[in-house]
C-alpha positions in Angstrom: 0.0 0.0 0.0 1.5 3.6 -0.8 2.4 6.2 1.9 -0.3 8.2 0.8 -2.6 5.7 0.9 -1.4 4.8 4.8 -1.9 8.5 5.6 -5.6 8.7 4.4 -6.7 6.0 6.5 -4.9 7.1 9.5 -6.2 10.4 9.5 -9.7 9.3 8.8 -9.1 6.9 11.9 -7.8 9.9 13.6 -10.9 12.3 12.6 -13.6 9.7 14.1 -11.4 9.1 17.1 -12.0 13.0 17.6 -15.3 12.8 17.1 -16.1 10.7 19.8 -14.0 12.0 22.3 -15.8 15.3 21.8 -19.0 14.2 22.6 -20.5 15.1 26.1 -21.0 12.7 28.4 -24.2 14.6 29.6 -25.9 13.1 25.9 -26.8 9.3 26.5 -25.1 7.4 23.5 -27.7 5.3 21.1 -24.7 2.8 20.1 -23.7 0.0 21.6 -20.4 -2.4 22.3 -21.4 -5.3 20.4 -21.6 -8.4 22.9 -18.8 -10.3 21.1 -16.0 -7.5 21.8 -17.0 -7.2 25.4 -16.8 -10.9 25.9 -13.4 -11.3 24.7 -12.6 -8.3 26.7 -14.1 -9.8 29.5 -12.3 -13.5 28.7 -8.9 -11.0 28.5 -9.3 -9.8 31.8 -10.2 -13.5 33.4 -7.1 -15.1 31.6 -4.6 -12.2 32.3 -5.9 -12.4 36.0 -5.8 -16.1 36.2 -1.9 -16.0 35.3 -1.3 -13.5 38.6 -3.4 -15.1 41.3 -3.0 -18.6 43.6 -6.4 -19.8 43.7 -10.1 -19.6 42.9 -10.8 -17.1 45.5 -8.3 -14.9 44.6 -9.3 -15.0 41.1 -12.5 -13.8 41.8 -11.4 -11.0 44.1 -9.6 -9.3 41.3 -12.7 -9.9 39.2 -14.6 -8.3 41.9 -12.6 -5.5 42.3 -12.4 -4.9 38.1 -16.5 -4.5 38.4 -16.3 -2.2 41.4 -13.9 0.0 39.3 -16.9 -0.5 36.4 -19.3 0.1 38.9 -18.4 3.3 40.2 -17.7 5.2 37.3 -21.4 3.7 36.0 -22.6 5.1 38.8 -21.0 8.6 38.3 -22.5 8.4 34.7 -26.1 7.5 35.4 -26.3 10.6 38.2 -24.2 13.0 35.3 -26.7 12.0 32.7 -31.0 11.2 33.9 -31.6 14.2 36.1 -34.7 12.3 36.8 -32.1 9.4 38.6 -31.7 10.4 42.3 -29.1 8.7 44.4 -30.9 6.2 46.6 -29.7 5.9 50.3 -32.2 3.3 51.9 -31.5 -0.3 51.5 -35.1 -1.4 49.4 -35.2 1.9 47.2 -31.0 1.5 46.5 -31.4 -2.7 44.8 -34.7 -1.3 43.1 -32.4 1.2 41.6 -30.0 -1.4 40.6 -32.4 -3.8 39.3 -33.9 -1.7 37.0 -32.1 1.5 36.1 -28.6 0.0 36.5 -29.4 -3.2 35.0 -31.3 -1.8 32.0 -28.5 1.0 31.8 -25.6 -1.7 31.7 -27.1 -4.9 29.9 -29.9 -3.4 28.3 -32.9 -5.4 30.4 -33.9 -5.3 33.8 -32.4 -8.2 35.8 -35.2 -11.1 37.0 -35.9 -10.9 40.1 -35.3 -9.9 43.5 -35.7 -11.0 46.8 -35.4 -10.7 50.6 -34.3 -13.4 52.7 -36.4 -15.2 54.7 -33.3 -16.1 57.0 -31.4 -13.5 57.5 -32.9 -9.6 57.5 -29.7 -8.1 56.1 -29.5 -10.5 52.9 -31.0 -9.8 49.3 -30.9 -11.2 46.2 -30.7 -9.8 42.6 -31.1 -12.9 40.1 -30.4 -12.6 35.9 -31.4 -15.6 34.5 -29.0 -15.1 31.2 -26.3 -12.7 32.1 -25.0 -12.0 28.6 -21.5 -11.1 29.9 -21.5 -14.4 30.6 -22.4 -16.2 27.9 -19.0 -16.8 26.5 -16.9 -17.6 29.8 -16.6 -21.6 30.3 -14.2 -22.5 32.9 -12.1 -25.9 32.3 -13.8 -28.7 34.6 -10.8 -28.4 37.5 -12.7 -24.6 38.0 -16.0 -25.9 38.3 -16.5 -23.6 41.6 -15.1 -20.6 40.1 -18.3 -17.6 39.4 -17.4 -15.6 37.1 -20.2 -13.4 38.2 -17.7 -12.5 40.6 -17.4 -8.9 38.2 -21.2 -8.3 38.2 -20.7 -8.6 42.1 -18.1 -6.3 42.1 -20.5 -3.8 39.9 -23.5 -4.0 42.7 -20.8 -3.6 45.6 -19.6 -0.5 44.0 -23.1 1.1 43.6 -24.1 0.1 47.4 -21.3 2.2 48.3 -21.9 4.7 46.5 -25.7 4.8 48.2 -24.2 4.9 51.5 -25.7 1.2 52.4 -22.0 -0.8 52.4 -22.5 -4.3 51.9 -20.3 -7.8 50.9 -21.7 -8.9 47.4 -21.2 -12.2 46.4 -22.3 -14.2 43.0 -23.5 -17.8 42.7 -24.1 -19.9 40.0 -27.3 -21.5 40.2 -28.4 -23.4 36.9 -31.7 -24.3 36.1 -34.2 -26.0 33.7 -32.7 -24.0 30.3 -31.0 -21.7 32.5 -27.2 -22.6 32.9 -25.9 -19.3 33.8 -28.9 -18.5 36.2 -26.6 -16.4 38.3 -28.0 -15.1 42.0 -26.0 -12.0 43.0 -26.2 -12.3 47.2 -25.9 -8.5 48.8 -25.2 -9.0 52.5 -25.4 -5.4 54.5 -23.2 -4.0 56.9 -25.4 -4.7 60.3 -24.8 -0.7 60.7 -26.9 -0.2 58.0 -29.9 -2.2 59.0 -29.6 -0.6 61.9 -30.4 2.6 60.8 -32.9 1.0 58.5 -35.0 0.3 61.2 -34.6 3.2 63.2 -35.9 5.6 60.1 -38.3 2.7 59.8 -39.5 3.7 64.0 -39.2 7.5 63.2 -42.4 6.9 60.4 
């Protein structure tokens, strides 16, 4: 290919490069990542992990963490951009938010369901059926305990905190009848925080 050719296509690379980097934040974008290219990405991240860690756990700690990185800044985003969004800071009104508005914001559907414990008062749970991130992760047999939901846990951590209702999120793979990523996303709260849930609870 000639040099002139090379430098066409670089600067119209360059010139749509610009483009997008000028765009406000503030304007919700209509495109989209294709699923595909987030996958791999996804599968990157998993494999360069799995080459610096010891063990299962550990592995899905730094998957955890990379989705409450992803989670904060989504956060930051959905408050910059839907002035009708307020920033929950009660424990049922914060995993509504996150059910629907994160969920919908992030994957493009609301996730399935969610739940209360009957067990214990400070446990929820936030199930998605088919978790398209997911799709394309299969661990090798020897990692059949390894949840690579671990980074959607690490994405609903990040947005507890940012609610003021702290809370360890965990992510279990629960497959089902033509459901073999059913993934339940457990959100355990800081006992401080029920606490003061029932106390504004008294003060009704």
């Amino acid at each position: 290919m000639r040099a002139d050719a090379l430098l066409r296509l670089d600067t119209a690379a360059s010139k749509r490069s610009t483009a997008l980097l000028e765009q406000g934040i503030g304007r919700a974008r209509r495109d989209k990542v294709a699923l595909g290219a987030f996958a791999l990405l996804l599968g990157e991240a998993i494999r360069y992990s799995q080459n610096r860690v010891v063990g299962i756990q550990d592995l899905e700690a730094k998957l955890g963490e990379l989705g409450r990185r992803v989670g904060v800044r989504a956060f930051e985003l959905l408050m910059w951009r839907d002035k009708n969004v307020r920033r929950e800071t009660r424990v049922l009104q914060t995993l509504v938010f996150i059910n629907t508005v994160v969920w919908r914001a992030l994957f493009d559907k609301q996730a399935d369901a969610l739940g209360h414990s009957t067990e214990n008062d400070d446990e929820y749970m936030i199930t998605d059926n088919e978790p398209d991130v997911l799709r394309y992760v299969s661990p090798p047999r020897e990692m059949a305990s390894f949840s690579p939901g671990a980074f959607l846990a690490g994405i609903v951590e990040a947005i507890v905190a940012c609610c003021q209702c702290p809370a360890r999120v965990t992510a279990h793979q629960v497959p089902g009848d033509g459901m073999p990523l059913k993934t339940v996303i457990l959100v355990k709260f800081d006992r401080a925080v029920i606490e003061r849930e029932k106390r504004l609870e008294a003060g009704k």
